[in-house]
N, C-alpha and C positions, 0 to 999 in steps of 0.2 A: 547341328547337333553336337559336333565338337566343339563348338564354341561352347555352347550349353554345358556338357559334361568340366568343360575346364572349368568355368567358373564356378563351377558347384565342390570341385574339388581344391578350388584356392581357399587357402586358410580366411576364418571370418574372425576379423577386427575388433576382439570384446572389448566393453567400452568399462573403464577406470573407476575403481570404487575404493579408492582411494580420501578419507576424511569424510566419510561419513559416520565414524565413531566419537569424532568431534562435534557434528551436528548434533548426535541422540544424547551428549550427554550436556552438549549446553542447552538443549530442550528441556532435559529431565532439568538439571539446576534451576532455569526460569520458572520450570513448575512449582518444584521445591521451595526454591524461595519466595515463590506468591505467595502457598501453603505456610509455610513457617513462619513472613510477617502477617498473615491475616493471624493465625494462633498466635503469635506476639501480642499483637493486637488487643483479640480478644483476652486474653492472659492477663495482659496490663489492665485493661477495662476491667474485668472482674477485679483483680488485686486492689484497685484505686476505689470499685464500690466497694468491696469488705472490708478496706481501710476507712474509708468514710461512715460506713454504715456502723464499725467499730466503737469508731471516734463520736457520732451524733450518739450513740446510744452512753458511750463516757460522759456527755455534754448534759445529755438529759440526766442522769443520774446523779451527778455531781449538781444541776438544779434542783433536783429535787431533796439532797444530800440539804441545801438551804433552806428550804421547805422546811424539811423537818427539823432543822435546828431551831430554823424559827416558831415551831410549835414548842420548841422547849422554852425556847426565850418566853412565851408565854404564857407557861407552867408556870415559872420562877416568876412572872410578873401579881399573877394569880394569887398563887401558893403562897410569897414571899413578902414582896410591896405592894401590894396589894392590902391584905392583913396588914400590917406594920404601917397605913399612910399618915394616920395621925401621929407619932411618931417619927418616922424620918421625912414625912413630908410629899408629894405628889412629884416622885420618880420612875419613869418610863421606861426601860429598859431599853425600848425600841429605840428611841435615842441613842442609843452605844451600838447596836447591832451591828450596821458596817464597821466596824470598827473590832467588836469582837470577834466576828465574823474571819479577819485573817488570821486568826488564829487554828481554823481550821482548814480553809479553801485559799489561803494566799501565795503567793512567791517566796519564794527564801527568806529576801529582804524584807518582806511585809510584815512576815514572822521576826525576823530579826530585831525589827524595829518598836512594834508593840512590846516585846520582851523587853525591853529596851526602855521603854515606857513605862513597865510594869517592875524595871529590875528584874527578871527574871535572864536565863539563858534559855534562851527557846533549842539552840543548837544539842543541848543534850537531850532536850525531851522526843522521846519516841510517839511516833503514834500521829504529826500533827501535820497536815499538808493530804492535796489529794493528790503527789503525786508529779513527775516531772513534765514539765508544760500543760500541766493540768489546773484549775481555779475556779472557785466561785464565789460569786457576791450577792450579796442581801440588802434589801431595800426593805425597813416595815415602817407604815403609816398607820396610825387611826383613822377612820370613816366616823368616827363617831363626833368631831368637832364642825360636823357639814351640815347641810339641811336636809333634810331626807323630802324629797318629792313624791316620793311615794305613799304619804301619808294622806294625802287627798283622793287617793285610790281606792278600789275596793268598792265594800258594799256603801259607800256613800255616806261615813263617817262625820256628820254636821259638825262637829266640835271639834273633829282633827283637822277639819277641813280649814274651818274658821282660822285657827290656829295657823296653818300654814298660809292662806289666803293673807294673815297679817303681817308674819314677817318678810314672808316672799314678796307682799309691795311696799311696805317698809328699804328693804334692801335696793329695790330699782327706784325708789324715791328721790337720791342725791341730785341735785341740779345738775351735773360735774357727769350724770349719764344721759343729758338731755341730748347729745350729737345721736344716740340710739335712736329715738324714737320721733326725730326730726328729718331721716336719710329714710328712700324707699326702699322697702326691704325685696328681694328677690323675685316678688310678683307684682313689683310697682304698688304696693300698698303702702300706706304711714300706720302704722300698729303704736296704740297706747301703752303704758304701764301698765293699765288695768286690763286690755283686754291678752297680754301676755301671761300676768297672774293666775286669770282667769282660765286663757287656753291650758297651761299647765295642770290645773283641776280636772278641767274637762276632758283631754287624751287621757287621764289614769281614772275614770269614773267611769261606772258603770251603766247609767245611762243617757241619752239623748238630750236633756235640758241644760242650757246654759247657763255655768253657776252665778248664785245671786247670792253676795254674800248677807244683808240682808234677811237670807231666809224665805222669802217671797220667790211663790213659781213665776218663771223667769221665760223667756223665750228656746225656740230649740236649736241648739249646737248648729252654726253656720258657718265653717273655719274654710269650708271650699278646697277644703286637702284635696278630690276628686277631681280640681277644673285645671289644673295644672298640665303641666307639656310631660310629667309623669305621675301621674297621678298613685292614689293611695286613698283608705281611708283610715279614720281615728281608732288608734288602741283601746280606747273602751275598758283598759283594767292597767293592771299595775305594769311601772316602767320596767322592761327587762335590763337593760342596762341606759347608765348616764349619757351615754352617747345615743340615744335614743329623744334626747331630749330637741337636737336640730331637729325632729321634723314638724314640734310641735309650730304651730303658724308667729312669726315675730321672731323668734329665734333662730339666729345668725350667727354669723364667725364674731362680729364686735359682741352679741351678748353674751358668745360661749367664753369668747376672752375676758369679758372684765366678769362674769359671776361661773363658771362654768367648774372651778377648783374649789366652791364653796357648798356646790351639791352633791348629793350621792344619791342613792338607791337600797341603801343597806340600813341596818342598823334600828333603831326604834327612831318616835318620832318627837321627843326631844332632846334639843343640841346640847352636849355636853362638854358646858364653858369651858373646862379646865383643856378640853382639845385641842381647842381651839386656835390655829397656826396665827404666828404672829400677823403673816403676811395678809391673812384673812381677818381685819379687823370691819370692816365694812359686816361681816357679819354677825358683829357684836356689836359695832352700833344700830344694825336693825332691830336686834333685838331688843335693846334701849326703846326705841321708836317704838316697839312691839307693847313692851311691856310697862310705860310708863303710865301713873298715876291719873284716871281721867281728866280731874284737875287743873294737873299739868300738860296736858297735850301742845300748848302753844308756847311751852320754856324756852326761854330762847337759846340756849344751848343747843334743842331740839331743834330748831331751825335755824341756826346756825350751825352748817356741813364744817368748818373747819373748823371750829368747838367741839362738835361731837367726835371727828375722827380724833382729836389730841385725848379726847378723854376716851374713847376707842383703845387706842393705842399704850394709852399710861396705864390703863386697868389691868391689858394683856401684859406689861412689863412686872407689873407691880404684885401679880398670881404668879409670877415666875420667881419674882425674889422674894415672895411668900415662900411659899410650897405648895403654891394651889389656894383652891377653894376648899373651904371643910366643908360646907354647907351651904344652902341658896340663901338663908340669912346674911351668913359672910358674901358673898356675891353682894346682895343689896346695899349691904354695909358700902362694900369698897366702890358702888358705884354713886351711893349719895353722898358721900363723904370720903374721897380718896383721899385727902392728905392726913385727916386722922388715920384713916384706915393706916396709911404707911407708917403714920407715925407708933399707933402702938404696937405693928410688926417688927419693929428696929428700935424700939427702944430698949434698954436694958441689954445691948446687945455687946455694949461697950468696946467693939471691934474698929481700929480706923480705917480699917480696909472696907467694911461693910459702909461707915459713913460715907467715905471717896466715893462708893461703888452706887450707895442710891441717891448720891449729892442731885445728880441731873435727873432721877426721878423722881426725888421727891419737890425739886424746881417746878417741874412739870406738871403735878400732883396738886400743889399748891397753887397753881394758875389758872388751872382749867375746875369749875364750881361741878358739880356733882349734880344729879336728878335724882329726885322720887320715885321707887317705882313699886307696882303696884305687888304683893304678895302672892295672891290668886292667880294674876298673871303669868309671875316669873315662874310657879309651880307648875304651870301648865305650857309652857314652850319649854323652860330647860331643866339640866339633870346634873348633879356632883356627884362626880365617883368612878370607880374603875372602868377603863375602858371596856369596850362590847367587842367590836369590827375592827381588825384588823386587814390591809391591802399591802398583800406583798409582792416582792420581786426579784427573781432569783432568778440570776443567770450563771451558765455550765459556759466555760471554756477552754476548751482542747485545742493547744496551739500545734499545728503541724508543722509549718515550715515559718521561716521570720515572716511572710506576706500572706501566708494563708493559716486561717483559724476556724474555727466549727465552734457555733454557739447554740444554745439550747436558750429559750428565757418563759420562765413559765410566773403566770400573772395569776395571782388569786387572791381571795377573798375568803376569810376567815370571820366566822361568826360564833365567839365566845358563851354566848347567852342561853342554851341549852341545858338544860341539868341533868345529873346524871338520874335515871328513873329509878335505878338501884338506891339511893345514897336518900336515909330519912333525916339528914343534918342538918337540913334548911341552909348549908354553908352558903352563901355567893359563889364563894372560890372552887366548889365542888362542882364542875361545870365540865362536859363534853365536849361542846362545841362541834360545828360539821361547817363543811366547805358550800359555796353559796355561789362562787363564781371561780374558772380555772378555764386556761388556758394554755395553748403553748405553741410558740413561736421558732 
């Protein structure tokens, strides 16, 4: 019992708590700074989307900032040259666009330099630029110098039809595309000229028989779109866009390459020559093939491919150093007889710059004989005068740092040919127009 009492009254050993104020407060800072970089974090993440989300919506605005210039460009095209073509001649505006175009959406220097061009100082003018590392560019084309495929569509139009059935196999006719229709195409079949023509009518028609150009009922549509390893079936009406055209049966990467920048989907359904891109001259010598004289079907011009494309190409040279076509008489003119044609364009011009400048065209001019063709015809495939369809391109960019940029690029499609319903002028030029195709990227 005394043992007991002593040790109950020997002092007891409290044990050291000592740095434990060091443990609670590097716990609390470990906490803290989890807390603090996750709120970093997310801080910075937001900051970087409402800078970006800033910046895309700069991008897009400054395309669309293009956009609508480019609708004015086509006021003044309208309003301006347009009126005025037989006098100054068959000038484009759209042609200068990128070009004009720094003047509002460019770089310092880009400004700098068109002024510079123009004589002007661009550096005092107020008001021009979107803006530091900000810019945009403008691309305008016509749709109207293409074929329109869509003209075989619809309610079954026999005369439009005809009409496109002849240029469109006119056009796949060159020997120089026979590697096409000699390789199997994608379902091990060999597909003809004709039955390519053909399928193309048949996806934009409206019914089930197989066209016969002809005129004669014909068999029913058996293109086998359905037996494929993805199948589908035929559009049955009008093409929504040009790229819609691979799924027609024969058509391939090689036929979208060599004919695929010569079609559209837009626009009315005859070509109109004066649009017609250099580089696309195969589509004006179909229409040659199209349009020539019954008579003459077998000229040898006409069957000789590289005769026809020099005379292709001299006609397309030779409406440039015109000022165009005035009329589908002048068209006929310069296709039965180009070296008169050149000649009485450049005569009386007395300029020796203009003689140096059509020496080599009118060499060319003089070499290659000219075709017949028929009037009825050319009235009915093609058309002289102010463009219709316009395809633009407009991209927005917002540069943020030297390696990182934000683009906006919106793609559309303008169709002039609308009137205003208000407006009893009967003007051409008095035109609305409304958008047809847009996009944005």
């Amino acid at each position: 019992m005394r043992r007991l009492l002593a040790r109950l009254r020997r002092p007891v050993a409290h044990r050291r708590e000592a740095g434990i104020a060091l443990i609670l407060v590097t716990v609390t800072l470990a906490v803290l700074g989890a807390v603090i970089g996750d709120f970093s974090y997310n801080a910075r993440v937001d900051l970087e989307a409402a800078a970006n989300g800033r910046d895309q919506l700069r991008a897009e605005y400054l395309a669309r900032s293009g956009i609508q210039l480019a609708r004015l460009l086509i006021k003044v095209q309208q309003s301006v040259l347009d009126k005025n073509r037989q006098f100054i001649g068959d000038i484009q505006i759209s042609e200068f666009a990128p070009y004009l175009v720094k003047a509002f959406g460019g770089e310092a220097d880009e400004r700098a330099g068109l002024g510079a061009l123009l004589g002007i100082d661009t550096s005092s003018l107020k008001g021009l630029g979107a803006g530091k590392g900000s810019t945009f560019d403008l691309d305008m084309k016509s749709e109207d110098g293409k074929l329109n495929i869509n003209c075989g569509g619809g309610l079954n139009d026999q005369a439009r039809q005809k009409q496109l059935y002849a240029v469109l196999s006119a056009l796949l006719w060159p020997p120089r595309y026979n590697r096409i229709f000699e390789s199997l195409d994608a379902d091990g079949q060999y597909v003809t000229r004709d039955d390519i023509a053909r399928g193309v009518l048949d996806w934009a028609d409206i019914d089930e028989s197989r066209y016969d150009p002809s005129g004669n009922t014909s068999g029913s549509e058996d293109y086998r779109y359905d037996a494929g390893r993805d199948p589908y079936r035929a559009h049955n009406n009008f093409f929504d866009t040009i790229e819609e055209l691979n799924l027609v049966r024969g058509v391939g990467d090689e036929f979208w390459g060599s004919f695929g920048e010569m079609l559209t989907v837009y626009g009315g359904c005859k070509v109109n020559v004066g649009a017609i891109q250099p580089e696309h001259w195969p589509l004006m010598a179909a229409i040659m093939r199209a349009t020539v004289k019954d008579d003459h079907a077998q000229d040898p011009v006409l069957l000789d491919d590289v005769l026809l494309s020099s005379l292709s190409q001299t006609v397309l040279g030779l409406s440039k150093l015109t000022g165009g076509f005035k009329d589908t008489n002048d068209f006929i003119k310069l296709i039965t007889d180009p070296a008169s044609a050149l000649t009485a364009a450049t005569s009386g011009s007395g300029s020796s710059s203009s003689s140096s400048s059509s020496s080599s065209t009118s060499g060319a001019a003089g070499a290659v004989p000219g075709i017949p063709l028929d009037p009825a015809k050319v009235a009915n495939v093609i058309v002289v005068g102010p463009r219709r369809v316009y395809r633009l391109d407009a991209v927005g960019t917002v540069q943020r740092t030297r390696e990182k940029k934000i683009q906006v690029h919106i793609r559309a499609v303008w169709d002039a040919a609308h009137f205003n319903q208000n407006s009893t002028s009967g003007d051409v030029n008095d035109r609305v127009g409304s958008w047809v195709y847009w996009r944005e990227d």
